[in-house]
N, C-alpha and C positions, 0 to 999 in steps of 0.2 A: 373660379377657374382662371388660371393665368391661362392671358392668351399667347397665339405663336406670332411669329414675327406677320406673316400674312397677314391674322387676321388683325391688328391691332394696325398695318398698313391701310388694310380696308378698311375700316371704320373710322381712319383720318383723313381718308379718301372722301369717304361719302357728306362730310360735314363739311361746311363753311369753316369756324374758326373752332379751334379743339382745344382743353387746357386737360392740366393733367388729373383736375376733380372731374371732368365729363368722364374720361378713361376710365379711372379707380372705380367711378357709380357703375357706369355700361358695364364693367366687366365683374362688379364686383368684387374688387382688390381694396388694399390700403393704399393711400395717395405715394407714401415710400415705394411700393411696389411700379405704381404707375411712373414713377421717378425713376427707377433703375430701366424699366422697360425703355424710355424716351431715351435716357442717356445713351443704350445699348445701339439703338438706332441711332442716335447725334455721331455717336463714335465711328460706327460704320458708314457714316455721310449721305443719309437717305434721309433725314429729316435735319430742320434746323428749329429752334428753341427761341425765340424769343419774349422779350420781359416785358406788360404790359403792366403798369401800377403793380401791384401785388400779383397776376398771373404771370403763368408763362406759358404762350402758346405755342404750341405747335405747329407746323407748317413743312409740308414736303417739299424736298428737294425739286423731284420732277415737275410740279404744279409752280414754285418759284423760278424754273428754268422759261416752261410754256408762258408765265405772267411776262415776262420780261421779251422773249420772242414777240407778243401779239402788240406789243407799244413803240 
């Protein structure tokens, strides 16, 4: 099942750190899939993408705005 924008917002809501093999398992997709999904969100500026060694995790926007607020 591809998910919809919400639900794939919630579910890197509820995690600590998210890479795009947690998504494609959770939801059941190909890691491609979970790749266009991320980028659709990076594009419309609600998530950012960064490159850890070989992953690249995810990270919202909103939760990077509130990190920076609390320091």
């Amino acid at each position: 099942m591809i998910p919809s924008e919400k639900e794939l917002i919630e579910f890197i809501e509820k995690r600590e750190l998210v890479n795009l093999t947690m998504i494609a398992k959770f939801f059941d997709i190909q890691n491609a899939t979970a790749s266009d999904l991320i980028n659709d969100l990076a594009s419309k500026k609600l998530v950012e993408i960064k490159k850890i060694g070989g992953s690249k995790i995810v990270l919202l926007k909103k939760r990077l705005l509130n990190d920076k607020g609390a320091s």
